[in-house]
C-alpha positions as CSV (number, residue, x, y, z in Angstrom):
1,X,29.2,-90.4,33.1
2,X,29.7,-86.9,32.2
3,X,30.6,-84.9,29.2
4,X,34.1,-84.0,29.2
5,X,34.3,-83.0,25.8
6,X,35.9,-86.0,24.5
7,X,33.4,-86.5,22.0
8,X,31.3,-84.0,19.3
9,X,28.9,-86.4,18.0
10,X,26.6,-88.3,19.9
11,X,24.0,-91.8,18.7
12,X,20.5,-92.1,19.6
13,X,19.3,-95.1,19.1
14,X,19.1,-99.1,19.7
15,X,22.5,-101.0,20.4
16,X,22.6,-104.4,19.8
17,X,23.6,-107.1,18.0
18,X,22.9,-108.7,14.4
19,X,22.5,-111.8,13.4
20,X,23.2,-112.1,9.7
21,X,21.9,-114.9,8.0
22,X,22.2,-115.8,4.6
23,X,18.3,-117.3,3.1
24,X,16.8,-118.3,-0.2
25,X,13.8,-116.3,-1.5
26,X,11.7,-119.6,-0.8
27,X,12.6,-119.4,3.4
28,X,11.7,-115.5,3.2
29,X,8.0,-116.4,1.5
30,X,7.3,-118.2,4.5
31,X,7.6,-115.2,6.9
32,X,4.7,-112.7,7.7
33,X,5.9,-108.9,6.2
34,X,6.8,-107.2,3.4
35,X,9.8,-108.4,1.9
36,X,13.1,-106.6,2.3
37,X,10.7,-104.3,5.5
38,X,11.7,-104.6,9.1
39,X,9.2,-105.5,12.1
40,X,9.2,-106.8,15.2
41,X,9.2,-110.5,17.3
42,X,8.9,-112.0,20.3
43,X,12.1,-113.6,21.7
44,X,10.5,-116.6,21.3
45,X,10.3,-116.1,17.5
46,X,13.5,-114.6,17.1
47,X,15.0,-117.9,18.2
48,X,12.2,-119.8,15.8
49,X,12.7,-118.1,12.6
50,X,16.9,-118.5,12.9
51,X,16.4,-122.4,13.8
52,X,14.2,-122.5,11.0
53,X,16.3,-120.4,8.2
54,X,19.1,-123.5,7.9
55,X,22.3,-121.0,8.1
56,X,25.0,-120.2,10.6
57,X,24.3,-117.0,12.0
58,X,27.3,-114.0,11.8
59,X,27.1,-112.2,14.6
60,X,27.7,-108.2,14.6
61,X,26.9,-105.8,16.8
62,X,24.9,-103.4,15.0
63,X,21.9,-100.8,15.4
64,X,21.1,-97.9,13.1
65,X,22.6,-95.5,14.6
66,X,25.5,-97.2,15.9
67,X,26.3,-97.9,12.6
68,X,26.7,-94.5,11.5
69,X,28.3,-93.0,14.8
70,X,31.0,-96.3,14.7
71,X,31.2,-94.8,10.4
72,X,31.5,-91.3,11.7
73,X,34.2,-92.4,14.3
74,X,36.0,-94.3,12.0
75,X,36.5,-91.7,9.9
76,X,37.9,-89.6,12.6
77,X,34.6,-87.9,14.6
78,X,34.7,-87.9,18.5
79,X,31.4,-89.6,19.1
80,X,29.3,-91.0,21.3
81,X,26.6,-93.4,21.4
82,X,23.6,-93.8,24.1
83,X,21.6,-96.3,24.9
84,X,20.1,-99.7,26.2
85,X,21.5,-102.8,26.7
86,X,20.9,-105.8,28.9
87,X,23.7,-107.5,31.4
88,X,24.6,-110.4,29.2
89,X,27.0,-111.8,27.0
90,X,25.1,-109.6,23.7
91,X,25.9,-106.6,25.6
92,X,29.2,-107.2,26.8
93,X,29.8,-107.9,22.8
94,X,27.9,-104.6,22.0
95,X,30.3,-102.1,24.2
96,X,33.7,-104.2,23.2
97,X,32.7,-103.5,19.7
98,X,31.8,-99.8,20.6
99,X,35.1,-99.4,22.5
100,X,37.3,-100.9,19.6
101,X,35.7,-98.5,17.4
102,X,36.8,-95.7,19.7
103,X,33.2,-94.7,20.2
104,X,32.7,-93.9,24.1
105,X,29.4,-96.0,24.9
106,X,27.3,-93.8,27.1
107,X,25.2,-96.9,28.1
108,X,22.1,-97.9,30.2
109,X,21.3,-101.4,31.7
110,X,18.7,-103.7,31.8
111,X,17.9,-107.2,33.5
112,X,16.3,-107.9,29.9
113,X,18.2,-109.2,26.8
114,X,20.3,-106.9,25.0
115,X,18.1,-106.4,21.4
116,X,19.2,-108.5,18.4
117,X,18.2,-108.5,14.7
118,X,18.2,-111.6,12.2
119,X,19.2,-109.5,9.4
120,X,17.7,-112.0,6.4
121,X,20.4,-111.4,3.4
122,X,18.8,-112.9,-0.4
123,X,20.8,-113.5,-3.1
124,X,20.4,-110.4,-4.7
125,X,22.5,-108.9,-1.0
126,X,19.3,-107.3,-0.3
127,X,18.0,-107.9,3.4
128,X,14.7,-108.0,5.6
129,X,15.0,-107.9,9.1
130,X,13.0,-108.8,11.8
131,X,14.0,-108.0,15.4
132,X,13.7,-108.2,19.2
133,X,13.9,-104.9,21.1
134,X,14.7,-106.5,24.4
135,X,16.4,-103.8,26.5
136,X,16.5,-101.1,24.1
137,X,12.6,-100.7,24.6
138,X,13.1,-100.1,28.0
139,X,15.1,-96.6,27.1
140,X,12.9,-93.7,28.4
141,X,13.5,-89.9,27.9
142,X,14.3,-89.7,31.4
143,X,17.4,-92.0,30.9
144,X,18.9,-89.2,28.8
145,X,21.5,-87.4,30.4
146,X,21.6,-83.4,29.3
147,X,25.0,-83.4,30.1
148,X,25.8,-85.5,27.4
149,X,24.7,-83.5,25.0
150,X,26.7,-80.3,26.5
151,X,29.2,-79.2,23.4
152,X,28.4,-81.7,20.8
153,X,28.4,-80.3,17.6
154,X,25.6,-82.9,16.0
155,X,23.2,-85.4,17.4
156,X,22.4,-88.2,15.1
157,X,19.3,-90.3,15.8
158,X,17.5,-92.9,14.2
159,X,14.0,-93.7,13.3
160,X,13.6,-97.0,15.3
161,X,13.7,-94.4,18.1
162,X,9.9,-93.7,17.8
163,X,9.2,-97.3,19.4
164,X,10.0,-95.4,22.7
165,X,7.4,-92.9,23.9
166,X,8.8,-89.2,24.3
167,X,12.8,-90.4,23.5
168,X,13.0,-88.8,19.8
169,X,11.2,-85.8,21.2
170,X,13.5,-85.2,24.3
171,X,17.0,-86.0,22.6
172,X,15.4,-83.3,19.6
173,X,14.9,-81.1,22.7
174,X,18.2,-81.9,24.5
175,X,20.2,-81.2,20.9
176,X,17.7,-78.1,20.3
177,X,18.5,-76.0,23.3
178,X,22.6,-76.6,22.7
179,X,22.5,-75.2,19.7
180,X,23.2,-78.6,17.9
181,X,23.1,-80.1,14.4
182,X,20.2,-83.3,14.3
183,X,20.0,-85.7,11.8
184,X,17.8,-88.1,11.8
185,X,17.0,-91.5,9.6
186,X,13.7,-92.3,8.4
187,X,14.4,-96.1,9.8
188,X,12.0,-98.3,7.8
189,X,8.8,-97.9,5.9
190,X,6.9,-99.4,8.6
191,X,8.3,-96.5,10.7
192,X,6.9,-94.0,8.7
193,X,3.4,-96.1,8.4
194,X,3.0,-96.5,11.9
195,X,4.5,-92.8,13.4
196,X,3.7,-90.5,10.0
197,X,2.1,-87.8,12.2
198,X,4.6,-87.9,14.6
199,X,7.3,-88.0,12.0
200,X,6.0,-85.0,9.9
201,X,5.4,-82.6,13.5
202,X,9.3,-83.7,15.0
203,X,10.3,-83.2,11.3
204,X,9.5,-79.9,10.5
205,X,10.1,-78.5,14.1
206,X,13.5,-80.2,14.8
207,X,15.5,-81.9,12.5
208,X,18.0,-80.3,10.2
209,X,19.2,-83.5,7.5
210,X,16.9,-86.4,7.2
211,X,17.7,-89.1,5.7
212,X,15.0,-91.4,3.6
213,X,14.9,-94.6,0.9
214,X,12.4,-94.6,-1.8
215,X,10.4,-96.7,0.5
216,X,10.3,-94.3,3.1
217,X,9.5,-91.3,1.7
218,X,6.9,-93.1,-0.8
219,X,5.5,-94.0,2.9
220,X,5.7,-90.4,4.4
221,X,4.8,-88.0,1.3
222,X,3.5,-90.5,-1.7
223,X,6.3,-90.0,-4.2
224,X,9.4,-91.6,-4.4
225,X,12.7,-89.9,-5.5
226,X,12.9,-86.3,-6.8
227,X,9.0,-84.9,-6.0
228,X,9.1,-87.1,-2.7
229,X,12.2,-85.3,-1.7
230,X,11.0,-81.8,-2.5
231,X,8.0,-82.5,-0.3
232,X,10.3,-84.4,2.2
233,X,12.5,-81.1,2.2
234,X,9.4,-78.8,3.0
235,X,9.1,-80.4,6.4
236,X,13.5,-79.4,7.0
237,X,16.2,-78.0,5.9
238,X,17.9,-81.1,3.5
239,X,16.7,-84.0,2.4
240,X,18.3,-86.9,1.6
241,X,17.2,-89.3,-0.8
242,X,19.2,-92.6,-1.0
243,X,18.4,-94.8,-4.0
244,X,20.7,-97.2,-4.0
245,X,23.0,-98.4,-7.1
246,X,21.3,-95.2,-8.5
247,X,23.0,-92.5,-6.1
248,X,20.6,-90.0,-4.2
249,X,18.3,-87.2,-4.3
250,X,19.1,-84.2,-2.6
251,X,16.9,-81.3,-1.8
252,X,17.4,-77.9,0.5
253,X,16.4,-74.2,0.0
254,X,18.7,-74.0,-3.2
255,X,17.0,-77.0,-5.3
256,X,17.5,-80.3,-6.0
257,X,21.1,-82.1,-6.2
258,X,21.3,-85.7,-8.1
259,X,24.3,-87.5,-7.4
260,X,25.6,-90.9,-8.6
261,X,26.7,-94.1,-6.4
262,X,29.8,-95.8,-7.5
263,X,28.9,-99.2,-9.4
264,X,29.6,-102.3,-7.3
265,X,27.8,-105.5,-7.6
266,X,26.8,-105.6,-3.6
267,X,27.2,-109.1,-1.5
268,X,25.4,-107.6,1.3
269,X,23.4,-104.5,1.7
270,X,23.5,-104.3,5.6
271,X,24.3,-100.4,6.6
272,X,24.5,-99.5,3.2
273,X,22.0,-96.2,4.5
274,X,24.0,-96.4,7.7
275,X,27.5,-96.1,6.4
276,X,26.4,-93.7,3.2
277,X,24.8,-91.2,6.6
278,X,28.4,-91.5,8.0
279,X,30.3,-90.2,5.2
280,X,28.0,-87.6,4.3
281,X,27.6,-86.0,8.1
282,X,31.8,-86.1,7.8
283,X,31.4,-84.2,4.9
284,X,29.3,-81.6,6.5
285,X,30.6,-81.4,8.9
286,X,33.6,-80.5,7.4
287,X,31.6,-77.7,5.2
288,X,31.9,-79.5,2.0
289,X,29.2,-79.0,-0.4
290,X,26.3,-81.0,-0.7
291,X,27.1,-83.3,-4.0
292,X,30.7,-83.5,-2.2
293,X,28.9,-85.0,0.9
294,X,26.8,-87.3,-1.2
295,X,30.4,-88.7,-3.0
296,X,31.5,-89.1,0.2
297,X,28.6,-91.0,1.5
298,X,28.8,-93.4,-1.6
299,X,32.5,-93.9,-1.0
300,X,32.1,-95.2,2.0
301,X,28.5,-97.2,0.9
302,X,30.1,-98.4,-1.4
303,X,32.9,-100.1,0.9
304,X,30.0,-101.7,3.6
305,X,28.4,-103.1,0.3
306,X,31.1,-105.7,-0.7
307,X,31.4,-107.4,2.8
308,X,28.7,-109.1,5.4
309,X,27.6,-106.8,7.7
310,X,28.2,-103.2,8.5
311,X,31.4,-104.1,9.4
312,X,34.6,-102.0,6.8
313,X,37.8,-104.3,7.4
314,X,40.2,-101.3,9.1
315,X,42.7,-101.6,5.7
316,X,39.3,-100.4,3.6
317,X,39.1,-97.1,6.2
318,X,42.1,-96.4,5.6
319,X,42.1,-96.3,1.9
320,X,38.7,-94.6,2.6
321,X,40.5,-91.8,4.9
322,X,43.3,-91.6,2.6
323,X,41.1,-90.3,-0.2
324,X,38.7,-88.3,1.9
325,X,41.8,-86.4,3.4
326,X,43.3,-85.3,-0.2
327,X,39.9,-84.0,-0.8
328,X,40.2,-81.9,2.3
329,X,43.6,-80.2,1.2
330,X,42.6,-79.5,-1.9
């Protein structure tokens, strides 16, 4: 499929499909990992550790960067997403979700299972995840199509991307040479761990926003919060911070921009990075400044917060849009 300028943003990353289960601290003590981290499991153990965890799983389609692109679209973006996915019932679920979110699926098939994650939510709404990359390990740079990235205005990729060789290089250098905006999500703390000097070189020679947790950028530079985002912001242009009920951290060239969250007790916090990324591209997008991209991001982090999944009810959007737009004609 070709570009036809239907779209101006365009996903990188992992399609697929979460499985959100509801645990007690005791079940997630009996799992290998860092709690509230994100690795990866056979299929095998996949369908082990959600037999084992006692609860009903709800099932989403989901992927870092889907998230954000379906957030982006939502909000009313053009955008794309490419991908992986097997030719099963997961993946059928995967672009029907896409589609009804009016984002155009740009995918690739596999004969392997479309990836799923058991997103592990405790009762404090935090989650750990563990998941099986199925198809989505099978993306290569070759299947990236340069025409996709003809006219798009910014490419938006996520960290999980590093678990295939050359693909974050090659959609960097695909975005690079038409001129576009990249973004680009830290992933997970093991991410950083296991790519750092990767990270740092594809940092600092391609991306333009990057978006971090404490975890992550504890992981990449050794400091959390306002010194980890000044070194974070040495390797690009802005730096995002995201520190949950406590707002973010911004630094560019200028300095560095503290900006709250709005208080909510969260049920779920599923996308909550995801969903605040969404908001805040909108806003730049839109050339608002950067606090007023970071009150946009918690608007809409805010809204992903108080329900299961990454999934904002359609009547919270449009409250969402309605308050985003009278900041736009003002």
């Amino acid at each position: 499929m070709f570009h036809d300028k239907r779209y101006d943003v365009l996903g990188v990353g992992t399609p697929l499909l979460d499985h959100l289960l509801s645990v007690s601290y005791a079940y997630l003590q009996t799992l290998s990992g860092k709690k509230y981290g994100m690795e990866t499991i056979s299929y095998n153990e996949m369908v082990q550790l959600i037999e084992k965890s006692g609860s009903i799983p709800k099932l989403i389609a989901g992927g870092s960067s889907a998230n954000t692109i379906k957030g982006l679209s939502a909000l009313g973006r053009a955008c794309a997403l490419t991908g992986k996915i097997g030719t099963d019932a997961n993946g059928e679920k995967v672009i029907e979700d896409l589609q009804d979110r009016k984002v155009i699926p740009l995918l690739h098939y596999s004969s392997t299972p479309t990836a799923h994650v058991a997103c592990l939510v405790t009762p404090d709404g935090k989650r750990t995840c563990r998941a099986y990359l199925g198809a989505a390990k099978e993306m290569t740079p070759e299947n990236l199509v340069p025409k996709h990235f003809d006219y798009v205005k910014l490419v938006h990729i996520e960290g999980y991307s590093l678990l295939y060789p050359g693909l974050t290089r090659r959609a960097m250098e695909l975005a690079k040479e038409r001129k576009a905006l990249i973004s680009f999500d830290l992933g997970s703390f093991e991410m950083v761990q296991t790519y750092k000097p990767l990270l740092e070189e594809l940092l600092k020679n391609y991306v333009d926003i990057a978006f971090a947790n404490e975890d992550e950028v504890l992981a990449l530079t050794g400091f959390s919060d306002e010194k980890g985002a000044r070194l974070l912001q040495q390797l690009c242009p802005i730096a995002v911070v995201m520190r949950g009920k406590d707002g973010c951290v911004i630094a560019d060239p200028s300095g560095l921009t503290k900006c709250p969250a709005y208080p909510v007790e969260p049920i779920d916090t599923t996308g909550a990075g995801d969903l605040f990324a969404s908001g805040f591209l909108h806003g730049y997008l839109a050339g608002k400044s950067l606090s007023e991209c970071a009150r946009w991001g918690a608007l809409v982090a805010r809204a992903v917060v108080q329900v299961i999944g990454a999934e904002i009810p359609e009547e919270n959007w449009a409250e969402i849009r309605q308050i985003l737009d009278k900041d736009l004609s003002s």
